[in-house]
Backbone as CSV, one residue per row, in Angstrom:
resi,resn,N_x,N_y,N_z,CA_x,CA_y,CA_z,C_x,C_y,C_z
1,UNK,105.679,115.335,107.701,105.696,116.651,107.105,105.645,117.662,108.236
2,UNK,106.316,118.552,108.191,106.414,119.769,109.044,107.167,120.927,108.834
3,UNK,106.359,121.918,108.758,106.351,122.988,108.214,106.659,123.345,106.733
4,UNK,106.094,122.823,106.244,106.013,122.289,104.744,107.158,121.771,103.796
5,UNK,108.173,120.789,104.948,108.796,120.138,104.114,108.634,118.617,104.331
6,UNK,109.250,118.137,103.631,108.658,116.565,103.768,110.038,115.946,103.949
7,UNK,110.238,114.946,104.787,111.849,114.810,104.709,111.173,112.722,104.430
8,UNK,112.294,112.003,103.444,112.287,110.832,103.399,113.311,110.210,103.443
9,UNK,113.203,109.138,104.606,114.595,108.243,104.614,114.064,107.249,104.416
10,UNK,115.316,106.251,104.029,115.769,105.157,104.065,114.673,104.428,106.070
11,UNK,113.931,103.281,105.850,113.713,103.422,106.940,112.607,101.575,106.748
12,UNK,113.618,100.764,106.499,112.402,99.445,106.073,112.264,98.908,107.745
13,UNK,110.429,98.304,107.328,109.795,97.972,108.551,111.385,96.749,108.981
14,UNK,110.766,96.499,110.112,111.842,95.175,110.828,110.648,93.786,110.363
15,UNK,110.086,94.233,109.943,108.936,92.911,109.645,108.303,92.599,108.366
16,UNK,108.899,93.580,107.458,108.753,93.793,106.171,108.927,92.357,105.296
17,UNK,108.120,91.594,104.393,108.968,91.131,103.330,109.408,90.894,102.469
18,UNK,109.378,92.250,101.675,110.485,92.580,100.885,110.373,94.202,100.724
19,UNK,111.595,94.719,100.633,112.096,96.192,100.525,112.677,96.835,99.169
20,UNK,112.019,97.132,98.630,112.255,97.761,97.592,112.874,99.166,96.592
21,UNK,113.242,99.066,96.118,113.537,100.809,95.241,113.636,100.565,93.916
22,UNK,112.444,101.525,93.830,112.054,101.710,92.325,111.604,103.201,91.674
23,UNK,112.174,103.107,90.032,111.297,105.025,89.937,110.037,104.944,89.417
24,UNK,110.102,105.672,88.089,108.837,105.914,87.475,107.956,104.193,86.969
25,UNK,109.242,103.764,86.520,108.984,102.582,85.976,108.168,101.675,86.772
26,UNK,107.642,101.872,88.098,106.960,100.771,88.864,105.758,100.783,88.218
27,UNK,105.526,102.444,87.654,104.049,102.333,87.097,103.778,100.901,86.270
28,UNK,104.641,100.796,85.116,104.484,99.882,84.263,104.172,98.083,84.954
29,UNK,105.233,98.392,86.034,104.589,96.887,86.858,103.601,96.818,87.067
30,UNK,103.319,97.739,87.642,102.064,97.697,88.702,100.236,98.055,87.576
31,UNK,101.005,98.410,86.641,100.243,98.355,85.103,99.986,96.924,84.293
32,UNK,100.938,96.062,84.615,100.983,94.859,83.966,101.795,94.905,82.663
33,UNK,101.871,96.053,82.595,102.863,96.081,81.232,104.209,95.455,80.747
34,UNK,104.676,94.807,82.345,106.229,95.015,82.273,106.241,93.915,83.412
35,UNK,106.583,92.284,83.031,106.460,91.321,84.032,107.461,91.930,85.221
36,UNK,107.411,91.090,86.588,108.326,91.460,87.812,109.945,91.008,87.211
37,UNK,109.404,90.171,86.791,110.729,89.249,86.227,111.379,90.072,85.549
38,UNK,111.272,91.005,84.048,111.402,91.731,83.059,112.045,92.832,84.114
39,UNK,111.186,93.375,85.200,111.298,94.593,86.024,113.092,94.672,86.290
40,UNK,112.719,93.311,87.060,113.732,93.443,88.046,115.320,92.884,86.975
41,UNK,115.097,92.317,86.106,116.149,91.841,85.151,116.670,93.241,84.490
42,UNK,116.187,94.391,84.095,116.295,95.792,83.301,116.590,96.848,84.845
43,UNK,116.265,96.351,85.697,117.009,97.316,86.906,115.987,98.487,87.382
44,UNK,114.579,98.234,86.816,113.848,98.987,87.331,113.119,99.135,88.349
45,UNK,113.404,97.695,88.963,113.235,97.693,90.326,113.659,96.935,90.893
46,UNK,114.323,97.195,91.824,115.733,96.253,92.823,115.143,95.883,94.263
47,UNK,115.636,95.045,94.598,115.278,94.152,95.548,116.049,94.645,96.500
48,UNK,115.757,94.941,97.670,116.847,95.688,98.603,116.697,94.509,100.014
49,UNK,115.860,93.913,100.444,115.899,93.125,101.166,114.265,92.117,100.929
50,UNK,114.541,91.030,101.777,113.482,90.216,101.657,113.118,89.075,100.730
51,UNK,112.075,88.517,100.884,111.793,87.798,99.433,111.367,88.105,98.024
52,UNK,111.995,88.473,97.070,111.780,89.021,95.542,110.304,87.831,94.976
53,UNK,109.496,87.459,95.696,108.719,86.641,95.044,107.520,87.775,95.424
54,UNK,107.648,88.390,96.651,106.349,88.978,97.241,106.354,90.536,96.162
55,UNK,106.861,90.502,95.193,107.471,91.598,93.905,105.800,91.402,93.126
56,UNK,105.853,90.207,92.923,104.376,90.192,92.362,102.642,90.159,93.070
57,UNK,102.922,90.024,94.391,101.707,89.992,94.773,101.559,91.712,94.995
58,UNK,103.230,92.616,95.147,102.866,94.191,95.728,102.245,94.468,94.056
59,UNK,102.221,93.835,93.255,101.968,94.387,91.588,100.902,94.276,91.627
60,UNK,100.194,93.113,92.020,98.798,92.654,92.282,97.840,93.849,92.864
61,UNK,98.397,93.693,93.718,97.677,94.301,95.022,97.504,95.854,94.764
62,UNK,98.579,96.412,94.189,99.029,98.047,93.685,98.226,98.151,91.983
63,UNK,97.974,96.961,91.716,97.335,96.966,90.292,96.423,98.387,89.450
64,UNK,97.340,99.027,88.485,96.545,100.546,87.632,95.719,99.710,86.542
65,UNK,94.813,100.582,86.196,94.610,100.393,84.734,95.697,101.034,83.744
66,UNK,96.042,100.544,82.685,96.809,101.550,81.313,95.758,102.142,80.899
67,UNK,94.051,102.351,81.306,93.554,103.019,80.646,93.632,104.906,80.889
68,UNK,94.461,104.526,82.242,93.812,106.071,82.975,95.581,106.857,82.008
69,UNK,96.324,106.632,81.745,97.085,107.219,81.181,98.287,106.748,80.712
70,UNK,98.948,107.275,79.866,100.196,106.442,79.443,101.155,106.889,80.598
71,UNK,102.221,105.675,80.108,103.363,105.722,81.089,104.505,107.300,81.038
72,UNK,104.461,107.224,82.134,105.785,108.668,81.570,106.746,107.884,80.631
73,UNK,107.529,108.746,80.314,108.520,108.803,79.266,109.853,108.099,79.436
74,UNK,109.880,108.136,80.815,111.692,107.295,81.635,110.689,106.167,82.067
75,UNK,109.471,105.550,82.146,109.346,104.585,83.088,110.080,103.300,82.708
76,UNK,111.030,103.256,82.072,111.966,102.351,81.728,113.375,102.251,82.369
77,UNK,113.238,103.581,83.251,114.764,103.758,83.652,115.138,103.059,84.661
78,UNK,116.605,102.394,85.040,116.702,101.658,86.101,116.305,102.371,87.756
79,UNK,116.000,102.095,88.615,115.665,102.376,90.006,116.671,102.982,90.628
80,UNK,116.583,104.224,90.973,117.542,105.143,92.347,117.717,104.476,93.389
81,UNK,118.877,104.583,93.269,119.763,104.263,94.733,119.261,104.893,95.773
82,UNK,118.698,104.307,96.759,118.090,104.598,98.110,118.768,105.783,98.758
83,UNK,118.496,106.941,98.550,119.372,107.674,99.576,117.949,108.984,100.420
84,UNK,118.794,109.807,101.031,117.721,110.420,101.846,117.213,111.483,100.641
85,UNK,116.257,112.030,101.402,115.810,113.251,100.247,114.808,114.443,101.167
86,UNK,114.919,115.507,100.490,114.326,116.476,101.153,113.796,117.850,100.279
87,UNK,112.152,117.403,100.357,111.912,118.536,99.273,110.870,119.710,99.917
């Protein structure tokens, strides 16, 4: 961040294993609501490099409660195409 913009790229570790892109919908993974399997079969979260098995331990590990709030409204929508962004 500098000077109050935030710029994000495209930018996976070299040691990473696995690289991901996903939108709203990760909530629901990472909620338990919505198996990895289910995730990644509906396009809500794509596998961009690496091993698609380590999909469930980042769910684990990233684990919400559904108690603290419902899901937004798109968290069903398939995952954005990786591109740069600048807000």
């Amino acid at each position: 961040m500098a000077d109050g913009d935030l710029r994000v790229t495209p930018a996976p570790h070299p040691r990473a294993g696995v690289t991901l892109a996903a939108g709203p919908g990760i909530r629901s993974v990472i909620a338990g609501d919505v198996s990895v399997t289910e995730a990644v079969a509906r396009g809500v979260v794509r596998v961009l490099d690496g091993d698609p098995a380590l999909l469930d331990r980042f769910a684990q590990t990233f684990h919400l409660s559904t108690d603290l709030a419902p899901p937004p409204a798109d968290a069903m929508e398939p995952a954005p195409s990786p591109v740069d962004a600048t807000t």
